[in-house]
Every structure is written in C-alpha cells, then in structure tokens.
C-alpha positions as CSV (number, residue, x, y, z in Angstrom):
1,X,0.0,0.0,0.0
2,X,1.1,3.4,-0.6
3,X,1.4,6.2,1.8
4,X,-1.2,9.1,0.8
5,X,0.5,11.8,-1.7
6,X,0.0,15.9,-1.1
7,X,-2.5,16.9,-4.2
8,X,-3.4,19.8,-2.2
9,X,-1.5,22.1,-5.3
10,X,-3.2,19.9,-7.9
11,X,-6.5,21.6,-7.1
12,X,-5.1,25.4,-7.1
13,X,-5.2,25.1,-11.0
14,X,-7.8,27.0,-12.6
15,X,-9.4,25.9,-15.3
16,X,-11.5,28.5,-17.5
17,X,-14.2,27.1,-19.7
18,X,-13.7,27.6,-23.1
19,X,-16.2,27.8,-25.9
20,X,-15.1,26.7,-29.8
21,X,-17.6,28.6,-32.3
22,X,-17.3,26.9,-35.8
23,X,-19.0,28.8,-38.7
24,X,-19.1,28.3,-42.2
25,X,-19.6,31.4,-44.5
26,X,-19.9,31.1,-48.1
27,X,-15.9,32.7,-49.7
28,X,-17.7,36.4,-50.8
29,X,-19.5,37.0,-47.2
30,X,-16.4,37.6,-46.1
31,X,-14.1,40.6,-46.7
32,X,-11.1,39.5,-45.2
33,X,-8.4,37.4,-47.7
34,X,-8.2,35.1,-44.9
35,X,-4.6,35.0,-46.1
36,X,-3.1,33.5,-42.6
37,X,-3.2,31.7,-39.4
38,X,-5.9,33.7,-38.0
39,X,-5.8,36.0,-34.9
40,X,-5.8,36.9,-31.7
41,X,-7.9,39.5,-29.5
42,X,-4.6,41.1,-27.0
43,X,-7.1,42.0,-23.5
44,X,-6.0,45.7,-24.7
45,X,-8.9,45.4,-27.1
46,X,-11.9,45.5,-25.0
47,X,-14.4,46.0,-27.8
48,X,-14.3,42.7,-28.8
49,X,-15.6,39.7,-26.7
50,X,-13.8,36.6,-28.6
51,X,-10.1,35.3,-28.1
52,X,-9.1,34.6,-31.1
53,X,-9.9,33.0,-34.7
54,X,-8.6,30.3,-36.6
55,X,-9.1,30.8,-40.4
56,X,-9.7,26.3,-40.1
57,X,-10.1,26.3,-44.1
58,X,-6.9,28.6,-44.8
59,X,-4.5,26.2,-42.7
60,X,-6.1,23.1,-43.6
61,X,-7.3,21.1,-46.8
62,X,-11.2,19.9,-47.6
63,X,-12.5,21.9,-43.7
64,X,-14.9,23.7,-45.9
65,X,-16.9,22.7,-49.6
66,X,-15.7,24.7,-52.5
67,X,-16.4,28.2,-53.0
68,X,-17.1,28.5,-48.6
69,X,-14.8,29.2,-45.7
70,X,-14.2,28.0,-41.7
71,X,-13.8,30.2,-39.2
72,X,-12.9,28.6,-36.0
73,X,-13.5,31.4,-33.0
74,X,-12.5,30.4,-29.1
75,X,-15.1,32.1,-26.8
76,X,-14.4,32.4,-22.7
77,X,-11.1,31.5,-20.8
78,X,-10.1,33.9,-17.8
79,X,-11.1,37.0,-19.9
80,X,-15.2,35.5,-20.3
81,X,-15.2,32.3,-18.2
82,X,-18.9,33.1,-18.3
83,X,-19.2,34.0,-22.4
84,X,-18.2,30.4,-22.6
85,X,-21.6,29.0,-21.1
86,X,-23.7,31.0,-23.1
87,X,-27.1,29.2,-25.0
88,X,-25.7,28.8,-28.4
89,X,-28.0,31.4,-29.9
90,X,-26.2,34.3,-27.9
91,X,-22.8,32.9,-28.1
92,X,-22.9,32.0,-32.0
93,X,-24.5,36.4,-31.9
94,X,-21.4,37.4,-29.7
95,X,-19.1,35.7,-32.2
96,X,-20.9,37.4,-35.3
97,X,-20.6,41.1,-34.1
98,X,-16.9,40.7,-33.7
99,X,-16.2,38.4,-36.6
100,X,-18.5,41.3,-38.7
101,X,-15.9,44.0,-37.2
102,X,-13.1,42.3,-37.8
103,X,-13.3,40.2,-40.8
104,X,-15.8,42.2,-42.9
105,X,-18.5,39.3,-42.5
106,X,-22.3,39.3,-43.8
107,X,-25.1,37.3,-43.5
108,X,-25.8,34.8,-41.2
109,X,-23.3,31.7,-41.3
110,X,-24.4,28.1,-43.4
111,X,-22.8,26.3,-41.3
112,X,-22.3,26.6,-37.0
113,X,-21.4,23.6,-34.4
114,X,-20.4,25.0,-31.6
115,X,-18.1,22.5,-28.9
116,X,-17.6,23.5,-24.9
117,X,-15.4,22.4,-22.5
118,X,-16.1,23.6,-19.1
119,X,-12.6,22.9,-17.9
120,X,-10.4,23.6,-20.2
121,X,-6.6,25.3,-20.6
122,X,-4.9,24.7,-16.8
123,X,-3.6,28.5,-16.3
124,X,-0.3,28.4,-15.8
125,X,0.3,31.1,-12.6
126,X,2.7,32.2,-10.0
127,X,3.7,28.9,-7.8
128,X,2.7,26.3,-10.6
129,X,6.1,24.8,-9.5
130,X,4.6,22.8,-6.9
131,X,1.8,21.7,-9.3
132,X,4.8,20.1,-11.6
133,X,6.4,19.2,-7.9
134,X,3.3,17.5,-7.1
135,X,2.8,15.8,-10.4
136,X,6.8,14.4,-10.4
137,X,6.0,13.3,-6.8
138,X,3.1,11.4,-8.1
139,X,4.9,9.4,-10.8
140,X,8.2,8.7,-8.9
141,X,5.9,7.4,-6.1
142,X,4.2,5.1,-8.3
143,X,5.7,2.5,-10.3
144,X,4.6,2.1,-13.9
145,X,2.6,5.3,-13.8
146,X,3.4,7.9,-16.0
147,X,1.2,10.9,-16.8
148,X,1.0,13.2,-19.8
149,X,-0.8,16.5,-21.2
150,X,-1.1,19.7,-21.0
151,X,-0.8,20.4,-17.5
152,X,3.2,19.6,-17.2
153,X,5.1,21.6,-19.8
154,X,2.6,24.1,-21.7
155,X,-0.6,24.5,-23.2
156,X,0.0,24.2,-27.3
157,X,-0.9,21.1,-29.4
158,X,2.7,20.5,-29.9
159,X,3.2,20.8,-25.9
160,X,1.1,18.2,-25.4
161,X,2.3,15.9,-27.9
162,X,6.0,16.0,-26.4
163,X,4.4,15.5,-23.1
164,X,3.0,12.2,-24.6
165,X,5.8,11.1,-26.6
166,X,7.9,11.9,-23.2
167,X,5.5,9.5,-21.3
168,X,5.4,7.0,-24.1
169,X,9.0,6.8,-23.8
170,X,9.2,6.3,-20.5
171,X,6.1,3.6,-20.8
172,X,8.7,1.9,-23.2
173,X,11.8,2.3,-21.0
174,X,9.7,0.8,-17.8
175,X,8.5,-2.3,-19.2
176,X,12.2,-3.0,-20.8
177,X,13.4,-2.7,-17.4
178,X,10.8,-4.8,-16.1
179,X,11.5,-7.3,-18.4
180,X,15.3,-7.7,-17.9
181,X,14.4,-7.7,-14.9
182,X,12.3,-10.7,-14.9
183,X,14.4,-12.7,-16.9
184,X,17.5,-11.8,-14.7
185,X,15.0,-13.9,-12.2
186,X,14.3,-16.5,-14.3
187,X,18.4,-17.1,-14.7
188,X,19.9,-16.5,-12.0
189,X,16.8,-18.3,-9.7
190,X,15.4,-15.8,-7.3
C-alpha cells in the first residue's frame, strides 16, 4: 500500500471554460483574404468579446466545400469564463458582431457547431512549480505510472504531444526494465 500523496497544489489550477464557435460562410460574405493563421484579440482590445480565430479552411485542406470558408472562433477562458456557457443562440451572436468588425463578415453563417469544455486550458500562474512538484511526486511514487498533457510543460498542441511522446518513452523504458528484470530472475533463480 502506498502512503497518501499531497495533491493539495493539484486543485489550485484553474481551469476556464472555453467555448469553440465553428461557422461556415460562403468565400464572398467575407471581406477579409483570410490570407493566414488567423488572430488573436490582445485584453487591450476590450471592444471585442472573442479570443481569437482560426481561419480552419486557410491552414487546412477539404475543412470547408468549395467556393465556402471555416472560421474557428474560441469564446471564454479567464477573460469570459462566463461567455463560454452561453445558449448557443447568444454565443454564435457574440461571435458574429466581432467576426463582422473584424473580418468584414455578412449574412448569417451556413454552417455553426459549436463545442464546450467547461474545464479547459490549466492556467499556468505564479507557484505552478509545486503543481509540476506535485505531479513528479506522483509518478516517482508510483511505479509504472506515467502521466501526460497539458498540464506539465505548456498548453500548445505540440506541448502536449511532447508531453506524450515523453511519457510514451518512458512507458517503453519501464516495461524493458521490467523485463530484464524478470528474466534476470528467471536465470539466476530468485
């Protein structure tokens, strides 16, 4: 049995929800070239409610029918926790004003899904150090477990995915170990 871990820090992490707006515009409702990533919202600009856009169909192949574009649009975090939670009428309306302002956008969209997650990116703040204390303490405790994501080394796609290959290598590394271990047994008679 193992002695109880401190996950007192685990629980300091806040977690904003987030809100993903997908809408679907047909190429000439919008103004905009879409010629890019897509952008951000800095908090300096407090006219607009949204966090940022991904222009989906500029970035990546067959996201929208020909002749039609994808905006992607977050919604919430610590700037709007609450914008987040929104009934999808009001939230989809919040998006259009900005997107309109920003993008050059008319008409109403042809296509909308929207996606929520009500905890979403851990905030990294002041003292997260003994959240990553907290989490090392939890694998070196515990044999054979090995965690991953986006609350150990940052909050990007790519973050994550080192996170994973790092535990995935470590996965592979263990069960080596346990193995030539095992058949150290099985030789030398234990």
């Amino acid at each position: 049995m193992h002695p109880p871990l401190e996950r007192r820090p685990l629980g300091t992490v806040p977690h904003p929800p987030i809100a993903l707006v997908a809408l679907g515009f047909r190429r000439e409702q919008v103004a905009h070239p879409l010629d890019g990533f897509g952008m951000l919202v800095p908090a300096a600009e407090r006219d607009f409610q949204i966090l940022g856009t991904l222009f989906s169909s500029s970035l990546f192949p067959d996201r929208a029918p020909e002749g039609h574009v994808l905006l992607t649009t977050f919604v919430g975090g610590m700037r709007h926790p609450e914008q987040a939670l929104l009934p999808e009428d009001r939230l989809e309306a919040l998006v259009l004003q900005d997107l309109r302002r920003l993008l050059g956008i008319s008409g109403a969209p042809v296509f909308r899904h929207v996606w929520r997650w009500e905890r979403s990116i851990p905030q990294y703040r002041l003292g997260y150090d003994a959240v990553h204390a907290c989490v090392l303490d939890v694998e070196m405790s515990r044999s054979g477990l090995f965690l991953a994501g986006n609350y150990l080394e940052g909050i990007s796609v790519i973050d994550a995915l080192h996170s994973g290959l790092k535990a995935a290598r470590a996965v592979i590394q263990h069960l080596r170990e346990e193995a030539a271990g095992g058949l150290a047994k099985l030789l030398l008679g234990d």
